[in-house]
N, C-alpha and C positions, 0 to 999 in steps of 0.2 A: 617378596622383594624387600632387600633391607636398604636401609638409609638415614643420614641427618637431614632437618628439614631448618628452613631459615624462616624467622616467624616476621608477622606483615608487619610493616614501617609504619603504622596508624594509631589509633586508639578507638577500641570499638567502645562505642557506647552500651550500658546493659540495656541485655536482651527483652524485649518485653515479652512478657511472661502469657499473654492474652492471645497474642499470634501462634501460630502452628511452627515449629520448629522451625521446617524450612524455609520459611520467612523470616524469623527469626534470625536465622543462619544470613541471610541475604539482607535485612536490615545491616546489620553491622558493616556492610560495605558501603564506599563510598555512593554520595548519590548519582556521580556523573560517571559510573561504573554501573551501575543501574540502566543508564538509560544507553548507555553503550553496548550495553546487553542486549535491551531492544530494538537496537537499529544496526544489531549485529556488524559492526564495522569492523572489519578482522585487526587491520594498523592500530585501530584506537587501543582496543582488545591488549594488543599485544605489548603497547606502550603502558598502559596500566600496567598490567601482568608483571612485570618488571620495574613498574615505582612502586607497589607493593610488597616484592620479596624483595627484602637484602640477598645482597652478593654473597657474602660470607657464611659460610654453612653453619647452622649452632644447633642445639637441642630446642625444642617449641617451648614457649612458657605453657603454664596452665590453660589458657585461652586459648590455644595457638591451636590447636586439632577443630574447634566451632571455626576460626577463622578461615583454617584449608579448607573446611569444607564447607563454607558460604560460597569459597571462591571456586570449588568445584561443578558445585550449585549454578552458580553465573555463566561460567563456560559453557555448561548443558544447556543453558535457557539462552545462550546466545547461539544456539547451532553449531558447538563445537564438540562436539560428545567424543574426538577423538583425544584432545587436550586435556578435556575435562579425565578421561577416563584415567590419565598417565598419572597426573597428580594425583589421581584418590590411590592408585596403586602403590603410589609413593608415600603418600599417608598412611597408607597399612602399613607398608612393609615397617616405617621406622615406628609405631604406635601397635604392634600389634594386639596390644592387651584390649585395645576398641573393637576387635574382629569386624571392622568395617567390612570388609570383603567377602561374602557369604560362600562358606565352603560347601560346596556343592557335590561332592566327591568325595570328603572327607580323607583328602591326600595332605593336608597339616594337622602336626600337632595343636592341641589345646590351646590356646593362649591368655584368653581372655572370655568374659561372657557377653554375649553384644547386651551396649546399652541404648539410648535414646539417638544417639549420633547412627550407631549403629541400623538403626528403626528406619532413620530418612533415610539409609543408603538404599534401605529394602525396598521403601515405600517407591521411591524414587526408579530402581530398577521394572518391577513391576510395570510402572509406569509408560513406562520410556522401553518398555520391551512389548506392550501390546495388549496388557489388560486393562480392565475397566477403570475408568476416570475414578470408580468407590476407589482406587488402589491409592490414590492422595485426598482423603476426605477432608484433610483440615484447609487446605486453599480453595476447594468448592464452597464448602461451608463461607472461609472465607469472601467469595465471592459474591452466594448469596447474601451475604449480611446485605452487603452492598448495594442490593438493587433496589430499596426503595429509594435512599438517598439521592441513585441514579436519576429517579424522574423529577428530583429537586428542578429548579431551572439554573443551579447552577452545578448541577451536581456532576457532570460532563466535568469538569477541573479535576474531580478525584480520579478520572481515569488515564491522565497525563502526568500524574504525579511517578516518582523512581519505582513507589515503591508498588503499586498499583500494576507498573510497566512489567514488574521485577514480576508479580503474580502472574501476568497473563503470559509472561514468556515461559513459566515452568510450564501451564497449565497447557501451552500450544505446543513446545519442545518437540514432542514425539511425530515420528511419522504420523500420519492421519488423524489425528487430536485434534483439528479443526474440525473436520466432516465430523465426529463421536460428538463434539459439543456444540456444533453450530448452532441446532433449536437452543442449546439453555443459553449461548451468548452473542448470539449477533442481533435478535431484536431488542436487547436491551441498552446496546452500544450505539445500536442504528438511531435508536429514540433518540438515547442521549448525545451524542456528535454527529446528529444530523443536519440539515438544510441551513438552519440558523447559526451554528457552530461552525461551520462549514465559513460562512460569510465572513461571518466576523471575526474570526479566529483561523486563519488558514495557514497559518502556520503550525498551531498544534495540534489542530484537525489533521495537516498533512505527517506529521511527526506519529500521529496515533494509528490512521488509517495506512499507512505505505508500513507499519510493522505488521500488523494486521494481514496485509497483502502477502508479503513475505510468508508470512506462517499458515496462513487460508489460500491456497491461490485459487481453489475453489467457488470464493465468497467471492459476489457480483461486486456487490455495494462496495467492498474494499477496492476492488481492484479501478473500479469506476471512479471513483473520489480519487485516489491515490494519482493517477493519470490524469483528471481533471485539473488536479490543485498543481500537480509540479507543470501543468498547462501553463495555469494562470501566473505560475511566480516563475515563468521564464526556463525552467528546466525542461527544453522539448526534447534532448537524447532522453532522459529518463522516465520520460512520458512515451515518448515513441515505445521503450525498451519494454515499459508495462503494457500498454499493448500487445505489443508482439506474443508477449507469454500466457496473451490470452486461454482459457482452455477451449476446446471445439466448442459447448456449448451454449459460452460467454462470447462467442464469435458469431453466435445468432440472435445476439441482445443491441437493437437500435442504435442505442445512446453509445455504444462502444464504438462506433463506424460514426456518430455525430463527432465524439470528441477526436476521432482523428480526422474527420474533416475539418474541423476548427486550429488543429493541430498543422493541415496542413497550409492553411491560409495562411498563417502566422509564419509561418518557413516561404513564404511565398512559393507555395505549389497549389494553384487554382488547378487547374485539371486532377490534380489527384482528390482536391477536396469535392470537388461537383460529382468524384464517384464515389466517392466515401457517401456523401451522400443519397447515392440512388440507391447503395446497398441498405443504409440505415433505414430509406423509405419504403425498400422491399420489404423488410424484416419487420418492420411496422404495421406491415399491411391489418384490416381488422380493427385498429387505434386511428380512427379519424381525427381525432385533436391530435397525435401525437403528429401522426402523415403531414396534418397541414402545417403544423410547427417546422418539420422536417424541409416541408416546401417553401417555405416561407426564407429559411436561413439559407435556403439555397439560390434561390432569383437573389436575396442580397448578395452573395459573393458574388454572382452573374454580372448585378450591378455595378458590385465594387470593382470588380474587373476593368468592363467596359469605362464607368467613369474615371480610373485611372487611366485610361490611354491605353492599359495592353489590347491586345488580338482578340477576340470572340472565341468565346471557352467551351462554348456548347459543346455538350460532345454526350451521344444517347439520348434517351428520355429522359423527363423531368418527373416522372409518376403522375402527373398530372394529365389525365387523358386530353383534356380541352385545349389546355396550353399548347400542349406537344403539334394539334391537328393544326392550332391556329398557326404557331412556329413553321411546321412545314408548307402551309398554304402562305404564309407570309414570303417563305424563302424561295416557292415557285415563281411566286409574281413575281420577286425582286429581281429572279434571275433572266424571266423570260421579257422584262422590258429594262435591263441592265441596270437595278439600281443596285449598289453594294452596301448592304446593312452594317458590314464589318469593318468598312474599311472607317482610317482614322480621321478625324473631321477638322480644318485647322482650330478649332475653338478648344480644341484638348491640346493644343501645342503652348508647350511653354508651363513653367509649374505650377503655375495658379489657375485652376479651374474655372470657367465663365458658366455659370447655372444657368443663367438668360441665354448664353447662346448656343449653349448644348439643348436645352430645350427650343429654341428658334431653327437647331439641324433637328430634331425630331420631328416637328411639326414639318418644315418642308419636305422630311423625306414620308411623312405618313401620304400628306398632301399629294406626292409626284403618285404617289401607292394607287392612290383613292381616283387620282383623272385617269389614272391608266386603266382602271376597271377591273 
């Protein structure tokens, strides 16, 4: 494929020489191209793409062949490998003397000997076609450097950086490269942007782990975090949405069925969330602290219910063997000497809650309970 190419409107800074080519390649891009890579945003993607190349067709300068193909680099680690693949095609065609392109058949003439540029295309193909993660050794390496730093206490910052972002999206890019590297990278991610990161930093906690998700969808903890944090910061389609894309397996983990019971309180759906709950309390079964945590947040929504003024939400068991027997013997009595436990009491009319006199209707209606026998 022949062609003139239009070289990118920026100025790359030199390369440093310590990094592995294709990082290299990928440094010289903007930083907020970087991280638009890992949050794969196709619009953003595209509006770069286009503040980068000029309009007007010209010859590349010197630089301009490392440049295309940082940016062909990007497009594959943002899950675009069909974009990405067009440009490099077009980088050969008009550079042929870089034999980017691995003739495979040996149906072109000569042109060129591959050099280093050449190397990443190979390395890179390799990769991104199914063999072993040895097929990109200098970003592994790269990454190991990385893991003592990780258990810094603030060592969690380096892996939110562009360019950190830039690494783990070559390194996840391929179909199934998550599952191949899970053991060497998720318990040292989980340390570092865990529980605590989580807190106090939930916005780049969510920035890290919802890219993460996208390219793992396998990994628990990604997909848990990812759906908790867009919980908490108001984003419930895209928490519902993570959910949903649960895999079977991750659909028999507790906490995945807690947070969309929490999920659906906050949308006000009380009966969806007391079952979200009995499923999470199933799946728990075995995990006695976890069960009673489980039971615990659930009589609170029970309550929250009821002390806002709606209807009685009960609806199945509670997991609680005792509660359940007491609940049914409670609702026999009430029925068979007509007291109505559900119905609305006036002390809940009007916006402002009375604590004194909603407990003053408890006690009279345990009272009527107890003379009746």
């Amino acid at each position: 494929m022949k062609g003139s190419f239009t070289p990118l409107s920026y100025n790359s800074p030199p390369l440093e020489e310590q990094l592995p080519l294709e990082m290299q390649l990928l440094a010289a891009l903007p930083p907020e191209w970087l991280t638009s890579c890992w949050t794969a945003q196709a619009g953003t993607l595209q509006q770069l793409l286009q503040r980068l190349l000029q309009s007007s067709p010209q010859e590349l300068q010197p630089e301009g062949p490392q440049q295309w193909l940082g940016l062909v680099l990007g497009l594959a680690a943002a899950g675009q490998p069909e974009l990405a693949d067009g440009l490099l095609l077009e980088l050969d065609g008009g550079q042929p003397q870089l034999a980017l392109v691995p003739d495979r058949w040996g149906l072109w003439p000569a042109t060129g000997v591959p050099g280093p540029l050449a190397s990443v295309v190979q390395r890179w193909l390799a990769w991104r076609h199914g063999e072993s993660a040895e097929a990109v050794p200098g970003l592994l390496s790269l990454w190991r450097q990385q893991l003592a730093a990780l258990q810094e206490p603030e060592g969690w910052r380096w892996l939110v950086q562009p360019q950190a972002l830039a690494l783990l999206s070559l390194l996840l890019a391929p179909a199934g490269a998550g599952d191949q590297l899970r053991e060497e990278l998720e318990p040292p991610m989980v340390q570092a942007v865990g529980e605590a990161v989580l807190e106090r930093h939930p916005q780049e906690a969510l920035l890290f782990w919802s890219g993460i998700n996208q390219r793992c969808p396998s990994w628990d903890f990604a997909r848990l975090k990812t759906a908790d944090l867009c919980l908490a910061s108001g984003q419930w389609p895209r928490s519902a949405a993570v959910l949903a894309a649960a895999t079977e397996g991750q659909r028999l983990n507790p906490w995945l069925h807690d947070i969309g019971a929490r999920l659906a309180m906050a949308q006000g759906r009380p009966a969806d969330a007391l079952r979200c709950w009995e499923t999470a309390i199933a799946a728990a079964s075995g995990d006695g602290e976890l069960v009673e945590l489980l039971r615990q947040r659930r009589r609170e929504a029970e309550w929250e219910v009821e002390l806002g003024g709606g209807a009685t939400v009960l609806t199945g068991p509670s997991g609680d063997a005792d509660l359940d027997r007491f609940a049914a013997r409670l609702e026999e009595v009430a029925q068979r000497f007509g007291v109505v436990l559900s119905q609305k009491s006036e002390v809940l009319d009007g916006e402002d809650l009375d604590p004194e006199g909603f407990r003053a209707f408890l006690d009279q209606a345990s009272g009527r309970l107890a003379l009746a026998g």
